[in-house]
PLY file of the C-alpha trace (Angstrom):
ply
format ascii 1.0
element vertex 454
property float x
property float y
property float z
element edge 453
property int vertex1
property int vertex2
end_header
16.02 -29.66 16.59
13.98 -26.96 18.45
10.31 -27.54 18.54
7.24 -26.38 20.78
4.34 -28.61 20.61
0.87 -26.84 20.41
-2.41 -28.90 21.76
-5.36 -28.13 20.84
-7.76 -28.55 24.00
-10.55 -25.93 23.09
-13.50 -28.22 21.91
-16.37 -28.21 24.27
-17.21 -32.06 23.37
-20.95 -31.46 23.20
-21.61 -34.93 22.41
-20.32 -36.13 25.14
-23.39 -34.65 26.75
-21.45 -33.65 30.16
-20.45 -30.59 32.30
-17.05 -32.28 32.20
-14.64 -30.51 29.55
-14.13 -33.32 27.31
-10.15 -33.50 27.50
-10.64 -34.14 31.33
-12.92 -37.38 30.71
-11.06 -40.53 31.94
-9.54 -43.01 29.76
-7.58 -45.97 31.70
-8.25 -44.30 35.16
-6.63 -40.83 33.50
-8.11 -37.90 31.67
-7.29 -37.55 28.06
-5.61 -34.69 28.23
-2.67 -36.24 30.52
-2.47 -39.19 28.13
-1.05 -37.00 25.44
1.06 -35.03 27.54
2.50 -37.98 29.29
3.57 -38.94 25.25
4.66 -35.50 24.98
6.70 -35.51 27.60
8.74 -38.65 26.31
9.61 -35.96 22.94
11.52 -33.41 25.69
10.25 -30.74 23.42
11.22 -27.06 23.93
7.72 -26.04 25.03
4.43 -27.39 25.06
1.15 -24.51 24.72
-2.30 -25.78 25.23
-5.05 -24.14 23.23
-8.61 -24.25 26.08
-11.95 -22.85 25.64
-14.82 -24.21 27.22
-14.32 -25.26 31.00
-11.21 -23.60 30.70
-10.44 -23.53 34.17
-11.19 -26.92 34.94
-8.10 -28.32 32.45
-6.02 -25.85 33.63
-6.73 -26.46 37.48
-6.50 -29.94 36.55
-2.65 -29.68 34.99
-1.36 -27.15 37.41
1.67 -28.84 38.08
2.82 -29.50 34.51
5.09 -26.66 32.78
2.68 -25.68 29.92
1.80 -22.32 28.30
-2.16 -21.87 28.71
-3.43 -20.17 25.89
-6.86 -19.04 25.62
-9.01 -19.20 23.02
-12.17 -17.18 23.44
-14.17 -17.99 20.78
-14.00 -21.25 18.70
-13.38 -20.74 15.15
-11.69 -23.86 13.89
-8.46 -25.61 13.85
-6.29 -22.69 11.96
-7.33 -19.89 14.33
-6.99 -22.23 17.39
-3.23 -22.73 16.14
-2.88 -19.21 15.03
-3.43 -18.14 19.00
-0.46 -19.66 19.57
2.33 -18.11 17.36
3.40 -15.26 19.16
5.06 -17.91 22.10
6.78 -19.76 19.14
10.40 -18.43 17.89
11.18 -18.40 14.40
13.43 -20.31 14.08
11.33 -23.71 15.51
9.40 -26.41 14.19
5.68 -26.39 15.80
4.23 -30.25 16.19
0.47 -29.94 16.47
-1.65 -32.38 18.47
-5.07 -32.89 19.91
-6.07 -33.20 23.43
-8.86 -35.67 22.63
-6.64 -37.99 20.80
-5.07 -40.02 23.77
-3.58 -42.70 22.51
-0.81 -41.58 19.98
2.37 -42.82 20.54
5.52 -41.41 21.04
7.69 -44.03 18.48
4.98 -42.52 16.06
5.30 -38.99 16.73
9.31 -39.19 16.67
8.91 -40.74 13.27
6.96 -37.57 12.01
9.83 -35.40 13.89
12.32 -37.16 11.82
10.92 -36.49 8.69
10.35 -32.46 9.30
13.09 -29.40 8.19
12.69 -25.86 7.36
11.62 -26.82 3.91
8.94 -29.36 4.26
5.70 -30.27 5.99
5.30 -33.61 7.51
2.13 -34.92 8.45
-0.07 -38.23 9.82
-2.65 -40.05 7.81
-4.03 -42.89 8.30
-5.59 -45.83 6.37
-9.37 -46.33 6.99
-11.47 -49.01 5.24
-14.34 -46.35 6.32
-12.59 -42.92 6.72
-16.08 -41.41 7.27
-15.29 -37.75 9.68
-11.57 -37.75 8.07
-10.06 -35.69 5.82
-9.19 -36.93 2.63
-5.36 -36.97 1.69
-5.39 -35.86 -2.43
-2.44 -37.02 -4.13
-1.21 -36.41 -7.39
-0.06 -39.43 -10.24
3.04 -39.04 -8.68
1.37 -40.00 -5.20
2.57 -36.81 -3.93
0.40 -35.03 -1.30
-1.21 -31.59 -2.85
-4.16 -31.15 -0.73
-6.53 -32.05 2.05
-9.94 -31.71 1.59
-12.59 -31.93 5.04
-15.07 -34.21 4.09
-17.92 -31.84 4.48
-16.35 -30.45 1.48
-15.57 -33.41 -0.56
-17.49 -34.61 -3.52
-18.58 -38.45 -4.20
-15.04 -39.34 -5.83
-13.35 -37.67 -2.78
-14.91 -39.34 -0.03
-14.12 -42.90 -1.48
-10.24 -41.95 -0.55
-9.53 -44.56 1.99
-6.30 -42.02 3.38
-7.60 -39.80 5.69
-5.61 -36.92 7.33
-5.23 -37.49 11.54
-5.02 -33.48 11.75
-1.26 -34.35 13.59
1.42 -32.61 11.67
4.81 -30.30 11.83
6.07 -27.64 10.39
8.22 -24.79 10.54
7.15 -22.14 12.60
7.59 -19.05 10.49
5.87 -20.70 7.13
3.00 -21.19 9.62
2.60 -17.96 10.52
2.61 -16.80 7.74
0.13 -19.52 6.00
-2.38 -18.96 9.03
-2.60 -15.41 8.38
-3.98 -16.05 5.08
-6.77 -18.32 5.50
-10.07 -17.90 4.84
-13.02 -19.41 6.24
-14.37 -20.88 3.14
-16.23 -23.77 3.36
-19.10 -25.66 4.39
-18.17 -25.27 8.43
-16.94 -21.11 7.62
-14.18 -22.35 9.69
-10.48 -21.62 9.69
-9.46 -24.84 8.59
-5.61 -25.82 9.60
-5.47 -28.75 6.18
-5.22 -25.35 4.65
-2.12 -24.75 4.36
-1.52 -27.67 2.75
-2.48 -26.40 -0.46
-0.36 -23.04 0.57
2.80 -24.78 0.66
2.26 -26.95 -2.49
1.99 -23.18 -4.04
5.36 -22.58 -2.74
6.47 -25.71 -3.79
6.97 -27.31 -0.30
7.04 -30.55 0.37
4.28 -32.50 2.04
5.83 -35.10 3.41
3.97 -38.31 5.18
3.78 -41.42 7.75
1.14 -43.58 9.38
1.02 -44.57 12.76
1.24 -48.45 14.16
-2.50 -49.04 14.26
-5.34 -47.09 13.75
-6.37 -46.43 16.98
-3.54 -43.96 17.84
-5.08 -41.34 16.23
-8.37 -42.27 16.84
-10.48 -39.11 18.52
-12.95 -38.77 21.04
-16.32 -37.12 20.37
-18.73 -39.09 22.47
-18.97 -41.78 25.15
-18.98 -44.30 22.32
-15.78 -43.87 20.79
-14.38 -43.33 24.75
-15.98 -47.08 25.26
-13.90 -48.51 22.08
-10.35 -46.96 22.59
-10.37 -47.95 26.30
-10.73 -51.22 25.38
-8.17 -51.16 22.97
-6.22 -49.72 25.40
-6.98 -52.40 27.74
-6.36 -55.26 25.08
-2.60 -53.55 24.41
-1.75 -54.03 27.98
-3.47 -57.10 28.79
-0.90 -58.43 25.53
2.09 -56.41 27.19
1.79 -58.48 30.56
0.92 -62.08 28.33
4.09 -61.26 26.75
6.06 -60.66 29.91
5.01 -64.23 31.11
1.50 -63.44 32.96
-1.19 -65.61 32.64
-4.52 -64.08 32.13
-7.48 -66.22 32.18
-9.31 -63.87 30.37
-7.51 -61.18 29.09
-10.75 -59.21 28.05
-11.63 -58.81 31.53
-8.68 -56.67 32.98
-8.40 -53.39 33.53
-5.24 -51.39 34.47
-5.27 -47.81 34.93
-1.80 -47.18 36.19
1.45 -48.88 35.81
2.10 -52.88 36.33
5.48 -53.94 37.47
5.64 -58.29 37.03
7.84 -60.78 38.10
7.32 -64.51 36.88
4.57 -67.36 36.70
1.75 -65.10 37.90
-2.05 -66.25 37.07
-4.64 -63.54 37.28
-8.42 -64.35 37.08
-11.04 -62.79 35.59
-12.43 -59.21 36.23
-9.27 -57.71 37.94
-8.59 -53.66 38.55
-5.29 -52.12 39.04
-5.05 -48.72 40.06
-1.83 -46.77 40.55
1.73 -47.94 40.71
1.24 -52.04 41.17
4.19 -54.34 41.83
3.70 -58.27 41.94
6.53 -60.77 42.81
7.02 -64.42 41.48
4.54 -66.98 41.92
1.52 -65.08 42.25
-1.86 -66.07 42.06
-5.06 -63.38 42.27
-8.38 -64.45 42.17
-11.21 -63.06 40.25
-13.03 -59.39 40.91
-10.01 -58.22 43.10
-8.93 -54.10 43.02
-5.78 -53.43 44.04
-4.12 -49.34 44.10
-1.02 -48.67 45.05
0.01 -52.04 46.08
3.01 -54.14 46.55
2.75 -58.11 46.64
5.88 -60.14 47.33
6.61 -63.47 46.10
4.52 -66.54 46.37
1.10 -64.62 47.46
-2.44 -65.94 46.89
-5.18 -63.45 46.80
-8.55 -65.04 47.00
-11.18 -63.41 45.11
-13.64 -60.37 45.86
-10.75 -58.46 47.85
-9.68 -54.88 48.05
-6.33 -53.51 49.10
-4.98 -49.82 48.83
-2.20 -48.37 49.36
-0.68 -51.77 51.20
2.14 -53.82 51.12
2.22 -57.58 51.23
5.40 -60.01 51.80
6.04 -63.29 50.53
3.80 -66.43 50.84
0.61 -64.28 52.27
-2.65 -65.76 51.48
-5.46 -63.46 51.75
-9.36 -63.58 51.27
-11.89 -64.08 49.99
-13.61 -60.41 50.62
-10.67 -58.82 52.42
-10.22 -55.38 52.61
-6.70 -53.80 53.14
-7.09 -50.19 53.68
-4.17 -47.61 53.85
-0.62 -48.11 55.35
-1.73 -51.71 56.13
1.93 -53.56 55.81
1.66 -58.23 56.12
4.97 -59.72 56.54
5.81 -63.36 55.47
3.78 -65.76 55.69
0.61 -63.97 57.11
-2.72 -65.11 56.72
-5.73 -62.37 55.96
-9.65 -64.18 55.49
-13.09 -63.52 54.61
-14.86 -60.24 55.77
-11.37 -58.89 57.56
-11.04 -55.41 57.22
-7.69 -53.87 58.22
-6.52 -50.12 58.36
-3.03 -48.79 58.99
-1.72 -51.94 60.63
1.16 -54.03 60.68
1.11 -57.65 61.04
4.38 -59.66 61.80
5.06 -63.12 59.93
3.18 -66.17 60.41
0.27 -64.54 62.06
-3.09 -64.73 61.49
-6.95 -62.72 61.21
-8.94 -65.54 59.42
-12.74 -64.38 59.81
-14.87 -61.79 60.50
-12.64 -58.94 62.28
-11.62 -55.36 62.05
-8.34 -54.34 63.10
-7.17 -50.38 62.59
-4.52 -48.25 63.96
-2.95 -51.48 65.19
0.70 -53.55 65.35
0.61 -57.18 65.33
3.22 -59.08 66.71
4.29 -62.67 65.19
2.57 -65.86 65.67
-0.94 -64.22 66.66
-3.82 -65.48 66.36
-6.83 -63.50 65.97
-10.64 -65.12 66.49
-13.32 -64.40 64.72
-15.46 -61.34 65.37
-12.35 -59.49 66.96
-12.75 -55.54 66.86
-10.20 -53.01 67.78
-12.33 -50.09 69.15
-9.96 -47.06 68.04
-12.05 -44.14 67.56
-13.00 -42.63 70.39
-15.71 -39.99 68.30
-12.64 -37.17 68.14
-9.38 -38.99 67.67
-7.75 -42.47 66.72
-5.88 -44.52 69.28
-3.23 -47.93 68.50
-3.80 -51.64 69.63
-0.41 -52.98 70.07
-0.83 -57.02 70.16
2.57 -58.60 71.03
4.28 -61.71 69.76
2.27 -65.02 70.39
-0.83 -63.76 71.65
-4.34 -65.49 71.10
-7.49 -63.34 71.12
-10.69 -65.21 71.64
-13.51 -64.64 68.75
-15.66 -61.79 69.83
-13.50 -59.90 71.67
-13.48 -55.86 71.63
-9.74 -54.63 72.13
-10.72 -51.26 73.68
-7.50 -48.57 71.91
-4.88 -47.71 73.44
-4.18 -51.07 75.06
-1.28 -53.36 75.11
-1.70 -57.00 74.63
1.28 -58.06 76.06
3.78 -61.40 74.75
1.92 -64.97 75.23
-1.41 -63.11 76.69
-4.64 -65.60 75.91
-7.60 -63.08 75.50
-10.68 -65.27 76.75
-13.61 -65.75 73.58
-16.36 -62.55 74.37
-14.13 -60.26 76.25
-13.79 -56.36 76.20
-10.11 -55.03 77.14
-9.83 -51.73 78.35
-6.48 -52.08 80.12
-3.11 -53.93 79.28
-2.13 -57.18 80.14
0.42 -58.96 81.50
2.83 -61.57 79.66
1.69 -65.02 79.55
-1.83 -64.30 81.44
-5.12 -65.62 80.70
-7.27 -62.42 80.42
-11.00 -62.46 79.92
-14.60 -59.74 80.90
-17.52 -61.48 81.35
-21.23 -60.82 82.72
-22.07 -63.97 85.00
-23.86 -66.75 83.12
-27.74 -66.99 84.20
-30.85 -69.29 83.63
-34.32 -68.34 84.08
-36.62 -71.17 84.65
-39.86 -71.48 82.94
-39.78 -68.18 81.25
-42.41 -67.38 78.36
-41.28 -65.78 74.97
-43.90 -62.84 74.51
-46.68 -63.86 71.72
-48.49 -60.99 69.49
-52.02 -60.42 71.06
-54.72 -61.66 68.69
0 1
1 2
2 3
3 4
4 5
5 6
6 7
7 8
8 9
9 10
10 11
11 12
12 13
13 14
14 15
15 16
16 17
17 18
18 19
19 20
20 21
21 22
22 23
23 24
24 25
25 26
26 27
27 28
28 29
29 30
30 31
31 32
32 33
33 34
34 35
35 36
36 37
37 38
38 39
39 40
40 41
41 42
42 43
43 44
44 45
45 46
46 47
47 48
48 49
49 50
50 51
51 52
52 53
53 54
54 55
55 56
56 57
57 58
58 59
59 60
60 61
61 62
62 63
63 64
64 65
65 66
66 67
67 68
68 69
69 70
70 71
71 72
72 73
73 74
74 75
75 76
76 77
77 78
78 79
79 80
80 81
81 82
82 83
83 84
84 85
85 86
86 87
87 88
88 89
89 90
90 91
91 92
92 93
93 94
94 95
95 96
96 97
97 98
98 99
99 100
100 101
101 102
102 103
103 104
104 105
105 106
106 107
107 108
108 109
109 110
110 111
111 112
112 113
113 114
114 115
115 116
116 117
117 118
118 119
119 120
120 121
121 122
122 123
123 124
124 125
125 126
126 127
127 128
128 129
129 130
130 131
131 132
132 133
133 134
134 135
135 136
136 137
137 138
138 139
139 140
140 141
141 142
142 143
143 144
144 145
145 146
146 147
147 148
148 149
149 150
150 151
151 152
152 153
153 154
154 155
155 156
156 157
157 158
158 159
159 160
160 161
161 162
162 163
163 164
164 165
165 166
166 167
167 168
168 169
169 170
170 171
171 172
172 173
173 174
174 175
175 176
176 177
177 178
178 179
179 180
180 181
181 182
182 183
183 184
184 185
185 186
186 187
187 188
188 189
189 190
190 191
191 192
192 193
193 194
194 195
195 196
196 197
197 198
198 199
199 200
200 201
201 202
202 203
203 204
204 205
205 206
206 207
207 208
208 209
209 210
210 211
211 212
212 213
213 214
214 215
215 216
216 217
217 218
218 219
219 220
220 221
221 222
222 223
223 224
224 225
225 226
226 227
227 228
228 229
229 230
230 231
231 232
232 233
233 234
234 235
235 236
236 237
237 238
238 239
239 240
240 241
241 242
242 243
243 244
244 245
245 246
246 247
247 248
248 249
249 250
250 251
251 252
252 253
253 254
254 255
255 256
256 257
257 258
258 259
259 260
260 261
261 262
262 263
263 264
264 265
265 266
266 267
267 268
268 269
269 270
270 271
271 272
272 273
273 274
274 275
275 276
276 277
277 278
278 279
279 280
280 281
281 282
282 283
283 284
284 285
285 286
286 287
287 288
288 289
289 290
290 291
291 292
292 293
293 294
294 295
295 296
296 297
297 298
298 299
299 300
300 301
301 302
302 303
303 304
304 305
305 306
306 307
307 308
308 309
309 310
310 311
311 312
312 313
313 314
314 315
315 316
316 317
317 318
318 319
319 320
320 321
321 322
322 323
323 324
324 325
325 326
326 327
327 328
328 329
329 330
330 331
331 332
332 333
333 334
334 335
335 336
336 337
337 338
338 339
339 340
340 341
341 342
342 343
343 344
344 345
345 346
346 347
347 348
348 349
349 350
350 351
351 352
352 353
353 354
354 355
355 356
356 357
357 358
358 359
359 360
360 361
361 362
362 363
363 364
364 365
365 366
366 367
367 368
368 369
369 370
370 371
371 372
372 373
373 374
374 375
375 376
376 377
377 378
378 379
379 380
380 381
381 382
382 383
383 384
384 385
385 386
386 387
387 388
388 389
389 390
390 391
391 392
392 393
393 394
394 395
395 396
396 397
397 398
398 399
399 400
400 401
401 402
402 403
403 404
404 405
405 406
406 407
407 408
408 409
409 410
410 411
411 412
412 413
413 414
414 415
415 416
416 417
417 418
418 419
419 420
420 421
421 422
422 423
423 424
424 425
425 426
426 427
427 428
428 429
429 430
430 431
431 432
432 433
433 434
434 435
435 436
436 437
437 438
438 439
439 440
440 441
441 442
442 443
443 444
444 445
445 446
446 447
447 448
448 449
449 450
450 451
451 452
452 453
């Protein structure tokens, strides 16, 4: 089957109260936009048009890469004239699957089940069960439970509005029905707004079918119209995933308090503790164990880890049996092999540490390589910024550096080297050496602390 998808992206979400076009507010770390054409996507459809409006440049800037149709609509006069910009990019001969770019969280077993129901002869849309439907459409059905009409509830009377079906606005239909339906509505009722549910009634006329399914839960077809609502579906969105890793084997110990806004990729028997962020594209081996508050982006963590909580790594990659933190900080292109051992307040930044070595207090290391079997003291810099450009420490296999030492870039610390405890090295060493800077010790005798004058 042929079909272009049309989104409808125009709405300037003023109750969101924000200079931010609403589609581009973040849900899960992404804006809501991308969430529906990531689902989309999964479809393969022949085309996918986006209807924006207000910030219109913004969503567009903000989707550059993605091969959709932009189609502007200049003034806002409801959901059939926001479709009805549309037509002239749609052939004839296809079916056209409407969506909503503030609806993030449909899902694309749902939408292929609407697809499946759809021909030339019918329309097929989503509704949706609602204890309280209030905002909804109501779904009118005949005694035959067959769908005749959709009435906004603006327009419905008492009897309507205690309907419990509502209409999710998603639907399909053929394309050259709709264009012809859309030319003939009229903006009559309470909103004078060119309502889309329309053509229900149109086709019922013609004796079309109105064909129907309901999504999974709820929530897919829940919209967004103010921080509120945003609040409630990213938690449900959280809850899903938090199940999704329980089920793969992960312990959570409290699965409210996780966020992901990316993609997790598990192995077995990991624990994660409270109050957890992933960002990004997250792999975790066997074995793993992550304390609580930690944010991780763009990270890989081998088997057998233990991450200590309050830490922060980015784009970094850690081998097996690592233990790491509390409050460390791996920054960018910072790669631990085996066995490597990171502690509290140790920052590191585009470094490489061999296995079995160690930075367990205290240090910064950046633009460095770290040999095996080092030991680094507490207080440690490596001074690599010169005020215009970045320089490397390299630090050689089995080399001890003395706490408080200042590792002045570029240097070479070369194989065995002992760096004495306060020292400041500005030039390389040499293997096996004891190297060490300091300022002769003195005493003076007697000496007075100064006192505040009275």
């Amino acid at each position: 089957m042929n079909f272009s998808v049309v989104i409808l992206a125009a709405g300037q979400g003023k109750r969101m109260c924000s200079d931010l076009p609403k589609v581009l507010h973040p849900l899960a770390g992404k804006p809501l936009l991308a969430h529906v054409l990531q689902t989309v996507e999964n479809l393969k459809p022949s085309q996918i048009l986006c209807v924006y409006g207000h910030g219109g440049t913004q969503v567009c800037e903000a989707f550059s890469e993605k091969s959709i149709s932009w189609v502007h609509q200049t003034e806002q006069k409801g959901t059939g004239h926001a479709v009805a910009q549309t037509l002239s990019h749609i052939p004839d001969d296809h079916q056209v699957l409407v969506l909503y770019g503030d609806v993030p969280l449909i899902q694309t077993e749902t939408l292929q089940n609407l697809i499946n129901l759809s021909n030339d002869q019918n329309i097929a849309i989503l509704t949706v069960t609602l204890e309280n439907p209030t905002g909804y459409g109501r779904i009118i059905r005949n005694e035959l439970k067959e769908i005749i009409q959709i009435i906004e509830e603006k327009d419905a009377n008492e009897r309507e509005r205690q309907i419990k079906e509502g209409n999710s606005g998603i639907l399909i239909a053929p394309a050259l029905k709709l264009k012809t339906w859309l030319n003939n509505l009229k903006p009559n009722n309470a909103q004078s707004e060119y309502y889309l549910t329309d053509i229900i009634g149109m086709a019922v006329q013609e004796n079309i079918s109105i064909l129907s399914t309901q999504p999974h839960d709820p929530e897919e077809v829940f919209g967004i119209n103010d921080r509120l609502q945003l609040a409630y579906l990213e938690r449900y969105f959280q809850k899903k995933q938090a199940e999704e890793l329980m089920r793969k084997g992960v312990t959570l110990i409290d699965p409210n308090r996780l966020d992901i806004r990316g993609n997790v990729d598990v192995g077995r028997d990991i624990l994660i503790d409270a109050n957890v962020i992933f960002e990004g594209v997250i792999k975790i081996g066997n074995r793993v164990k992550i304390g609580a508050f930690c944010h991780f982006k763009d990270v890989s963590i081998g088997d057998d880890v233990e991450i200590l909580p309050y830490s922060i790594f980015e784009n970094a990659t850690i081998e097996k049996n690592c233990k790491i933190g509390p409050f460390s900080r791996l920054r960018p292109e910072t790669h631990l092999s085996e066995n490597v051992h990171i502690g509290n307040f140790v920052e590191l930044k585009k470094t490489t540490v061999a296995k079995n070595s160690k930075i367990n207090h205290l240090s910064y290391v950046g633009d460095a390589q770290i040999g095996c079997d080092v030991n680094i003291g507490a207080g440690t810099i490596t001074c690599n910024y010169d005020g215009a450009n970045k320089h490397q420490t390299i630090i050689e296999d089995r080399v001890f550096v003395g706490s408080d030492t200042q590792l002045v870039a570029p240097v070479t610390i070369a194989e065995g080297t002992t760096i004495g405890a306060g020292s400041t090295i500005t030039k390389d060493t040499l293997p096996n050496s004891l190297t060490l800077s300091r300022s002769p010790q003195k005493s003076i005798a007697n000496w007075q602390r100064p006192v505040k004058k009275k």
